[in-house]
Structure formats: structure tokens, C-alpha cells
matplotlib code that plots the C-alpha trace (Angstrom):
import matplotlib.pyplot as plt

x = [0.3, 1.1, 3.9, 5.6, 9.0, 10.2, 8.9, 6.3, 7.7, 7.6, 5.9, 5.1, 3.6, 6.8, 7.0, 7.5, 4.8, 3.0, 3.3, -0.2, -1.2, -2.3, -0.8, -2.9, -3.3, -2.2, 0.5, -2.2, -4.5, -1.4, -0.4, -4.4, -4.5, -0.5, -2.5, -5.6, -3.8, -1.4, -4.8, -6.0, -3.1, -3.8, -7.6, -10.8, -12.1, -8.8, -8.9, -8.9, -5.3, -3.9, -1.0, 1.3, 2.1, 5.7, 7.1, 9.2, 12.0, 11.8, 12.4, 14.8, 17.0, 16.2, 16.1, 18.0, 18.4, 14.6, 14.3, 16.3, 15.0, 11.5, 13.0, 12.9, 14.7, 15.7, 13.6, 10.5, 10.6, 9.6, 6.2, 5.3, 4.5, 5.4, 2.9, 3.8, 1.4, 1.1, 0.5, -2.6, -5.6, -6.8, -10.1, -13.4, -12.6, -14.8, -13.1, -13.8, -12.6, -9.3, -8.5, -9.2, -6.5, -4.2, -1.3, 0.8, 5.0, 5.5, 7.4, 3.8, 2.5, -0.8, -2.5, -4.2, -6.9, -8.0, -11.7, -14.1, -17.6, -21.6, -22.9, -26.7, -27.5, -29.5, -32.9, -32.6, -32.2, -35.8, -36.5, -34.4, -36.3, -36.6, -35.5, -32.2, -29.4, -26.0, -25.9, -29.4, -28.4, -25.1, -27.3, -29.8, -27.6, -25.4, -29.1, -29.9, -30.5, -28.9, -25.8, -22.4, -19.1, -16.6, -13.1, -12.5, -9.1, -9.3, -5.9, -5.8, -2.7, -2.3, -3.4, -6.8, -6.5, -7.9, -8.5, -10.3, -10.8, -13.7, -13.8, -16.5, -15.6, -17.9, -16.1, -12.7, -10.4, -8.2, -9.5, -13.1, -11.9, -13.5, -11.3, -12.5, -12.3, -15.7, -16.6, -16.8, -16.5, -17.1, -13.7, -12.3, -13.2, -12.5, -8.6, -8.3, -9.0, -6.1, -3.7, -5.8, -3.7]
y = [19.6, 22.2, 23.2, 19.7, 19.7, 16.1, 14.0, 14.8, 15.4, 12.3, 12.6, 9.2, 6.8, 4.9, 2.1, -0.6, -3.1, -2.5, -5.5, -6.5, -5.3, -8.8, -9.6, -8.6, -9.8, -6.7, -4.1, -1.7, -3.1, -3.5, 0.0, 0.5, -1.7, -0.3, 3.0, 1.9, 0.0, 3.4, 5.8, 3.2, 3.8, 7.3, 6.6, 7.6, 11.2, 12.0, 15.0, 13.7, 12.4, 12.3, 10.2, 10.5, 6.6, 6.5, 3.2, 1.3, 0.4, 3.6, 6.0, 3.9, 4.2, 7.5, 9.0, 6.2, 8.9, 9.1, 5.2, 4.5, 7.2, 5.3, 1.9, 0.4, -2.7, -4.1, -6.8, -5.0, -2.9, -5.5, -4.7, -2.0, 1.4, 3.7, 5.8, 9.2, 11.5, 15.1, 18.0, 18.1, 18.3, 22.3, 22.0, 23.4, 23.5, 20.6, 17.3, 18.1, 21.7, 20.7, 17.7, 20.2, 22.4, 19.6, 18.7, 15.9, 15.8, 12.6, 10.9, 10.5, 6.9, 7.3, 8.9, 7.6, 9.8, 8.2, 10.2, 9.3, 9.4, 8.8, 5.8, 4.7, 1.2, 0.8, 0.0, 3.8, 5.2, 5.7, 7.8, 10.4, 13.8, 15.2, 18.5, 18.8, 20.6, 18.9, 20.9, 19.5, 16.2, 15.8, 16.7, 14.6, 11.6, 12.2, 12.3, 8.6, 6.4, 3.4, 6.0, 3.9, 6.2, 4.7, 5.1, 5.1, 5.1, 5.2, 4.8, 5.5, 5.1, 7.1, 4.2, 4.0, 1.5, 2.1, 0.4, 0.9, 0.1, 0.7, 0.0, 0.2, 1.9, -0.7, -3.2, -1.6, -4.8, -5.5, -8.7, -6.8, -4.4, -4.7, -4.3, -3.5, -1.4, -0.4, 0.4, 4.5, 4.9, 8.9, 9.3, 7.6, 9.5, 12.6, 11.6, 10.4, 13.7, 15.0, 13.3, 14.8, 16.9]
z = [-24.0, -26.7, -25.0, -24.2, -25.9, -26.9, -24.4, -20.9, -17.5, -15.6, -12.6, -10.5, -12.5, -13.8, -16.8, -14.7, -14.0, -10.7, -8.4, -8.6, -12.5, -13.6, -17.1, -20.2, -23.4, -24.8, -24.2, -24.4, -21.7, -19.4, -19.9, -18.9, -16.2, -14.5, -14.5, -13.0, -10.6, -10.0, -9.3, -7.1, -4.4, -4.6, -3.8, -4.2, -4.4, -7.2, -9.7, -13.2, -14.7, -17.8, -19.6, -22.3, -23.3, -25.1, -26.7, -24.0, -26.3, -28.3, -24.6, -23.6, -26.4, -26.7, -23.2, -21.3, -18.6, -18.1, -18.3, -15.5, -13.9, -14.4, -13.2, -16.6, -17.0, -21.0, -20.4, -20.0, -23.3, -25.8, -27.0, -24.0, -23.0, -20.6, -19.5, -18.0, -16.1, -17.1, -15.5, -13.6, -15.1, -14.7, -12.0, -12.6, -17.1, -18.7, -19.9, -23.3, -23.6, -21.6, -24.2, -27.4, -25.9, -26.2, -28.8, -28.4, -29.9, -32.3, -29.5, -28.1, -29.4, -27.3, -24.3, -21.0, -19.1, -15.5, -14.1, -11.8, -12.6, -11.0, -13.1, -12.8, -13.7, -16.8, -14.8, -13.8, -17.1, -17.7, -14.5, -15.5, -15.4, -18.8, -19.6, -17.1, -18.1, -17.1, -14.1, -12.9, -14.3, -12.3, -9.3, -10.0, -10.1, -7.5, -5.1, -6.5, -4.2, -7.0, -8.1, -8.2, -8.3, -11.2, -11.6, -15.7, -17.6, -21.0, -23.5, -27.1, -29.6, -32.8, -35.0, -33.1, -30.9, -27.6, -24.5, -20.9, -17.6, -15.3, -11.6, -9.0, -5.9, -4.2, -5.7, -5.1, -6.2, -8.9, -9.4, -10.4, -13.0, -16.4, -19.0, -22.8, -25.9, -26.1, -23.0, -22.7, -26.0, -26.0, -23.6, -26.4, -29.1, -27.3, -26.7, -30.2, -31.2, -29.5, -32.1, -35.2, -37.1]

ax = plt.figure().add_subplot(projection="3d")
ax.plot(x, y, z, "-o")
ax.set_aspect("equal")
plt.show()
């Protein structure tokens, strides 16, 4: 946030790996996949979250007093992040106008954002009315009969790498998370922004 001195306040979500975050190719999609795992003890029906993701290694030489207050270990700083959860995200302001409001310190290597969403399936895309304004749309969606509620985390780093996770609340498993760079690109975008100068 704009006013975050050197690093966020931590609140729950700690650096060390959740018991059941499978291991990932990339430190990236584990730091994606500890907070998807993370919002999915809190359960469904969660305001939208948001991350700061420091460098393991770099927070605990630098804050070795928040690292063991975050459970982390030497041997889990090689290559990692931490990801710490920020205050919460204001209800009722849009996604987009929260995230413009937001400047990061340079201890910050990336940020994580966790939302839940109404998806429709691509066979319902072309039965939506036209001429709905996001309002109507929302509503609209949230009546169809096919509508399947998402939870998304998204996590981008300063040099453009990003990462995501989507799971179905159907499908509420971590074996059934999908996991890939590409997949809500816009959320992406939209939290890489919050690292332009």
C-alpha cells in the first residue's frame, strides 16, 4: 500500500509450505499454490485478498525477527517467497480502482491477489444478452442455470513473471487446481501495474 513502510504487516498466511501445497516447478507457482491452499481453509464466500511476495532469503536476513515469527526455517529460503497478506481489501470499491491506489516499497519482489468470481462455460458465451451494463451482467450470470463460482489467485513479480491458480468450488480439491501463466490474464495485467513507476 502507499503507506507500507519497509516491509507489509504479516497477518496469517506465513512462508512456510502448507502441509498439503503439492510441490511446483516454480517458486512462483508454489508461492501461488501455498496461497490457494491458505484461502481454501478460510472457505468459500471470502472478500478478496491481497499479497505482498518478499524474497525468502532476502526477509530473513533482513527481518530475521519477522521470519521466525513466520516459521521460516534456512532450508526453506533457497529460491522462495514469502507471501504476506495485506490489509483487507476495502468492500464495495472495484478491483481495478483498489489496485491503482496501490504502491509497493522495493522490498516487495511481487504481489498475490486471491478473488472469487461467477465463470460461465464457453458454450454460454453466446447467450449473453447484449447491451448489459456490468451491473445487469453480474446479475445475469449469477441467475444461470450453468454459472460455476471460481476461486482465482493471481501472482506477479516485478520482472513480469506471473502465475495463477483457478479452482472450482464444485471441484473443491487440491488435486483439481489448474495452475498456469495465462490463465486470467486481465488480473495480471492489473497487478503488474501496481509496480509501474
Amino acid at each position: 500500500m502507499s503507506s507500507t513502510s519497509s516491509l507489509p504487516d504479516p497477518h496469517d498466511a506465513s512462508g512456510a509450505a502448507a502441509p498439503n501445497t503439492p510441490m511446483a516447478a516454480s517458486p512462483l507457482t508454489r508461492a501461488v499454490l501455498e496461497i490457494d491452499e491458505y484461502a481454501a481453509t478460510l472457505g468459500w464466500d471470502q472478500p478478496a485478498r491481497l499479497f505482498a511476495l518478499v524474497d525468502t532469503a532476502k526477509l530473513r536476513a533482513q527481518e530475521p525477527g519477522l521470519a521466525a515469527q513466520l516459521g521460516l526455517d534456512a532450508d526453506a529460503t533457497a529460491g522462495s517467497y514469502t507471501p504476506i497478506e495485506q490489509d483487507e481489501v476495502p468492500a464495495g470499491t472495484p478491483l481495478d480502482k483498489f489496485l491503482g491506489t496501490i504502491a509497493w516499497p522495493d522490498a516487495v519482489t511481487g504481489c498475490a491477489l486471491t478473488v472469487e468470481r461467477l465463470m460461465l462455460p464457453p458454450s454460454a458465451e453466446g447467450t449473453v444478452p447484449n447491451g448489459l451494463n456490468e451491473k445487469q451482467l453480474a446479475k445475469w450470470v449469477a441467475a444461470h442455470p450453468d454459472r460455476q463460482e471460481v476461486r482465482m489467485t493471481v501472482a506477479v513479480l516485478r520482472d513480469g513473471a506471473r502465475d495463477s491458480a483457478v479452482r472450482l468450488r464444485e471441484k473443491d480439491s487440491s488435486t483439481e487446481v489448474l495452475t498456469g501463466a495465462d490463465l486470467v490474464p486481465g488480473l495480471a495485467e492489473a497487478l503488474s501495474a501496481t509496480f509501474a513507476d
